[in-house]
C-alpha positions as CSV (number, residue, x, y, z in Angstrom):
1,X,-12.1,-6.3,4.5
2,X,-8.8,-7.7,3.1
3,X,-5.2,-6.1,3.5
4,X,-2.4,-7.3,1.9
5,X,1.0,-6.8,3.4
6,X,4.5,-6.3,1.9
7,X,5.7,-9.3,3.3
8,X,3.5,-11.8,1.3
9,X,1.1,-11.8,4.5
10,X,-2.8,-11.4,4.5
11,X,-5.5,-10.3,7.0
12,X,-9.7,-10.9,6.2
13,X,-11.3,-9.4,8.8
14,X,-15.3,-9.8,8.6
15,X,-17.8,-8.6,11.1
16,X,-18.7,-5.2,13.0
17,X,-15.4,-3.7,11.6
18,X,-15.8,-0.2,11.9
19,X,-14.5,0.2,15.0
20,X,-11.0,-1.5,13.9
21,X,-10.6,0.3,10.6
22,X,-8.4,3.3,11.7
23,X,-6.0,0.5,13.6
24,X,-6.0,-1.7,10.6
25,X,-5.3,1.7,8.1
26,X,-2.6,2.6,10.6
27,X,-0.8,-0.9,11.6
28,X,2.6,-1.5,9.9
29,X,5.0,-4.5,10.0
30,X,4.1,-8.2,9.4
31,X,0.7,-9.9,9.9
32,X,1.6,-10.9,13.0
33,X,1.6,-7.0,14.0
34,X,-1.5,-6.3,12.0
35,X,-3.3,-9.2,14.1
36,X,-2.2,-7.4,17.3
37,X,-2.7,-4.2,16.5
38,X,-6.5,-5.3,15.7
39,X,-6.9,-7.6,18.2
40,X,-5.9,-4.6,20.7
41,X,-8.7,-2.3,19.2
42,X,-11.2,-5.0,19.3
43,X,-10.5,-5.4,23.1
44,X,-10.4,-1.8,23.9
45,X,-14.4,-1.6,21.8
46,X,-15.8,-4.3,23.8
47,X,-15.4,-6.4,20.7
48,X,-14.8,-10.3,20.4
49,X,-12.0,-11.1,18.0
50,X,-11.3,-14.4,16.7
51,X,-8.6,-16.2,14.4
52,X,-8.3,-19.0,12.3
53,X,-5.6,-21.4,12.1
54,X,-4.9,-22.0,8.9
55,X,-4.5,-21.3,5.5
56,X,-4.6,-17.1,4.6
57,X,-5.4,-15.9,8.7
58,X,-9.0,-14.8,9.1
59,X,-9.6,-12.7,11.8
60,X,-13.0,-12.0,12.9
61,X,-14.4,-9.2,14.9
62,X,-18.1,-8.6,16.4
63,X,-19.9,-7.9,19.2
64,X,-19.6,-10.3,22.1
């Protein structure tokens, strides 16, 4: 899944993302706040979430 934000900002998320859809639909702000607001899901469904470095952010989530 890929979500581009107003502000120029991108989050890929790949994995078991079914679980995080509703926070990614729902999140609002900057990538930064997208990130959290996925990360936060992730953690509350047992998931593991991960993030690149570099380049366009690449978040992903799956089981642990």
């Amino acid at each position: 899944m890929e979500v581009h934000l107003p502000d120029g900002g991108r989050v890929i998320v790949t994995g078991s993302v079914d679980s995080v859809l509703d926070a990614v639909v729902h999140a609002s702000g900057s990538e930064a706040d997208v990130e959290d607001a996925i990360r936060h899901e992730a953690e509350e469904q047992g998931l593991s979430c991960t993030a690149s470095s570099r380049g366009p952010r690449t978040l992903v989530v799956g089981d642990r």
